[in-house]
C-alpha positions in Angstrom: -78.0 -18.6 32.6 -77.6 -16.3 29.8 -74.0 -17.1 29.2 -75.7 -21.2 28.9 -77.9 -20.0 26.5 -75.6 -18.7 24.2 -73.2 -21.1 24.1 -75.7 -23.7 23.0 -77.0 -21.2 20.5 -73.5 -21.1 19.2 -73.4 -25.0 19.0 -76.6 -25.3 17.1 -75.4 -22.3 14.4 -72.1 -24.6 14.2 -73.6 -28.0 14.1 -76.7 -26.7 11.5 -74.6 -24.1 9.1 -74.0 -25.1 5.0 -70.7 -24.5 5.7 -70.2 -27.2 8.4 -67.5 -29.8 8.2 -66.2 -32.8 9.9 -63.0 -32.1 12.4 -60.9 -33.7 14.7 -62.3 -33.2 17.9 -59.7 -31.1 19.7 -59.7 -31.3 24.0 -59.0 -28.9 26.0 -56.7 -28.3 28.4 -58.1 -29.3 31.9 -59.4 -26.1 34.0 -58.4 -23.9 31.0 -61.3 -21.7 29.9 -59.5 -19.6 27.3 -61.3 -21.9 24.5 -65.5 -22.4 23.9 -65.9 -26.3 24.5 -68.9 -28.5 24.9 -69.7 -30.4 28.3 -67.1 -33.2 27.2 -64.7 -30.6 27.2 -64.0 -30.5 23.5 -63.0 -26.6 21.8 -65.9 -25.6 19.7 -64.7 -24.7 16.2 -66.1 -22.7 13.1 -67.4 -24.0 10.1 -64.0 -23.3 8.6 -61.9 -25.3 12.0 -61.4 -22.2 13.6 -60.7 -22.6 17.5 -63.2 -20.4 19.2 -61.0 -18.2 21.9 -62.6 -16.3 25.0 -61.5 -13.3 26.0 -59.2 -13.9 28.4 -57.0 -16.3 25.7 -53.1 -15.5 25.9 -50.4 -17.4 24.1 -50.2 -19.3 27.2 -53.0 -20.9 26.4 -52.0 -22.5 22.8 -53.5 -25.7 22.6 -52.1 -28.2 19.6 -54.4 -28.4 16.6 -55.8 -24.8 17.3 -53.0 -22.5 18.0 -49.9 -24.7 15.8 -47.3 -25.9 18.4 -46.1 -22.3 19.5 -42.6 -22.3 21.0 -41.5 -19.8 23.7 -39.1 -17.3 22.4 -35.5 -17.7 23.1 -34.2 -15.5 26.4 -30.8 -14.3 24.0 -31.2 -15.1 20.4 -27.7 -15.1 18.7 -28.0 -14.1 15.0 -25.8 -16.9 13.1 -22.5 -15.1 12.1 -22.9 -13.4 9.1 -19.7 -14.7 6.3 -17.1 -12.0 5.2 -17.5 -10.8 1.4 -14.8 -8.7 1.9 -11.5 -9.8 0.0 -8.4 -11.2 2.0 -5.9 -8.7 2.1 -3.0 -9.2 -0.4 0.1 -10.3 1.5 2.7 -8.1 1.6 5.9 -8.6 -0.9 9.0 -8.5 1.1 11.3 -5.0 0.6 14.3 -6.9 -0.7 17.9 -5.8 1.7 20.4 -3.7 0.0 23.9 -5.4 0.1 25.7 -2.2 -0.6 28.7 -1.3 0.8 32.5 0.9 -0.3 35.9 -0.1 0.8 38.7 2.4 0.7 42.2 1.3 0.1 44.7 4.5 0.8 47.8 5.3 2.5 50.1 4.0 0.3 48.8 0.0 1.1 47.3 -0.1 -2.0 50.0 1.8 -4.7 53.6 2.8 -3.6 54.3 6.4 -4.7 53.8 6.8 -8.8 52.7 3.5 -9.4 49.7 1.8 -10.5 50.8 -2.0 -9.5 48.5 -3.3 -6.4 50.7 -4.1 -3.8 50.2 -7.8 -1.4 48.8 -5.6 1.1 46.0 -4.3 -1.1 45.3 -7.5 -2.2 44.8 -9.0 0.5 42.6 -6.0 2.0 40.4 -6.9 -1.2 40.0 -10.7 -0.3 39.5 -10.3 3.2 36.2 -7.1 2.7 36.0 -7.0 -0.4 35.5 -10.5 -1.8 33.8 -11.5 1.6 31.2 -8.7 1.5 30.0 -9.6 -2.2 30.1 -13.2 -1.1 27.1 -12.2 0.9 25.1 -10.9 -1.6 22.1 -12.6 -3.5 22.7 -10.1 -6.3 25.5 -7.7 -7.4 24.3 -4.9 -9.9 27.2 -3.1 -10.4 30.5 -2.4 -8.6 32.5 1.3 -9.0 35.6 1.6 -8.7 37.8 5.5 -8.4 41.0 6.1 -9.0 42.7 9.1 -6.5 46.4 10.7 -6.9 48.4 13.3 -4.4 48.9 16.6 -5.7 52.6 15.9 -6.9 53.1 16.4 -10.9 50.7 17.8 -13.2 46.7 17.4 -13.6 47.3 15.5 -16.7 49.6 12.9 -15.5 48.0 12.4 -12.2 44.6 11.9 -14.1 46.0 9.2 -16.2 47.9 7.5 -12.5 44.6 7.5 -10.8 42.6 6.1 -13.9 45.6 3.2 -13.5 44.8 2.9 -10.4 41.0 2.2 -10.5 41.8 -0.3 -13.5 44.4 -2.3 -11.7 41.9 -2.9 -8.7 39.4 -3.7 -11.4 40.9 -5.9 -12.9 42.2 -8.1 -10.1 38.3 -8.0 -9.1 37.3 -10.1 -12.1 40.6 -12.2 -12.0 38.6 -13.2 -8.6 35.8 -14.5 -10.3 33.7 -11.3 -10.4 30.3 -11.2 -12.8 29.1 -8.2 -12.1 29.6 -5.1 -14.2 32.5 -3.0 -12.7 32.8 0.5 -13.7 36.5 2.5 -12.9 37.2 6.2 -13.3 40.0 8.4 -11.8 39.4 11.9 -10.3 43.3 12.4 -10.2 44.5 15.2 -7.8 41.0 16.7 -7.4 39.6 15.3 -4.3 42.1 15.6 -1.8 41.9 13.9 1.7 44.6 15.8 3.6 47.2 18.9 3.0 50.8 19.2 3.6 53.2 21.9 4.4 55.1 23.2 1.7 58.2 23.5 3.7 59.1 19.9 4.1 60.9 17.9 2.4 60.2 16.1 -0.4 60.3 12.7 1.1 58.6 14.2 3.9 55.5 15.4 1.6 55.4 12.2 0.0 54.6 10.7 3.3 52.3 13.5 4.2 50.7 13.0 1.0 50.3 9.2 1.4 46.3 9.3 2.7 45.0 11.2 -1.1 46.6 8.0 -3.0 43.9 5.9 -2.9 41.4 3.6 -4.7 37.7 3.5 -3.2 35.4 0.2 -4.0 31.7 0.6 -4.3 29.1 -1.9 -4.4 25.2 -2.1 -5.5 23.3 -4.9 -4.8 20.7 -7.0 -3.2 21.2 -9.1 -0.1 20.7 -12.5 0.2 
């Protein structure tokens, strides 16, 4: 009885306040007593549109022009992906290949005893590694080329023989069609691969001696 009583109270403060306005009526739900409504079943509202609630409301309960059209939350909300400020790495700049190599020519197939004339031999040893190593090259900076001479005659002459030497293999390098800068130098007796005996023979230390007359080729460069 008293909860009657109040209700209507409630309707006549609604229906008689300065503040009253004209809504939409609004139904409720059917059995749902989580809104005040009047014997039609229609929510009672405040002055200002206001949905009166009971207390035993829960968002359950929402009902379309009171509560807004409220949406279950999501069982796994995925956050969107967030966009990478970072910058792209810089790709990497190749490590160009070296194409360096040295070729020695010795043991008398290059120069016969006290000469500085390239034999056949040597040139062909040049065409088949030399000429066919450089061939593979993108790049040639610079090609060395040293002289050597056996121990037989004085420092002096055997610096000039294995300066000779290094010039002669030079020189058939650019008559190949070589670019690149080449650089010769002899070292004469100084740099000796192998000793002899003193006791043999002179034809015999000659050959002996055959292995420190040589010219050794050097390349610097870049592959291809």
């Amino acid at each position: 009885m008293r909860k009657n009583t109040a209700f209507a109270i409630l309707l006549s403060v609604c229906a008689g306040s300065v503040f009253a306005q004209t809504f939409s009526d609004i139904q409720a739900k059917q059995e749902n007593n989580a809104y005040l409504q009047d014997s039609r079943g229609v929510i009672a509202r405040s002055p200002f549109g206001l949905c009166w609630r009971t207390g035993t409301w829960t968002p359950a309960d929402a009902v379309p022009g009171c509560d807004g059209d409220l949406v279950p939350p999501l069982a796994n909300p995925i956050a969107p992906p967030i966009a990478s400020t970072a910058p792209a790495a810089p790709t990497p700049i190749p490590t160009p290949k070296p194409c360096d190599f040295s070729v020695t020519l010795g043991s008398d197939e290059s120069f016969a005893f006290n000469k500085s004339v390239l034999s056949s031999a040597a040139k062909k040893r040049i065409d088949g590694e030399v000429m066919s190593k450089l061939a593979n090259c993108a790049k040639v900076d610079m090609i060395v080329v040293t002289g050597h001479a056996d121990r037989l005659g004085s420092q002096q002459y055997n610096q000039k023989l294995s300066e000779k030497r290094a010039d002669a293999v030079a020189a058939y390098l650019k008559s190949k069609g070589i670019r690149a800068e080449v650089n010769t130098s002899g070292v004469g007796k100084t740099q000796p691969l192998k000793a002899c005996d003193e006791k043999l023979t002179r034809k015999q230390l000659i050959d002996c001696l055959a292995p420190n007359r040589r010219v050794a080729i050097e390349a610097r460069g870049v592959a291809q």
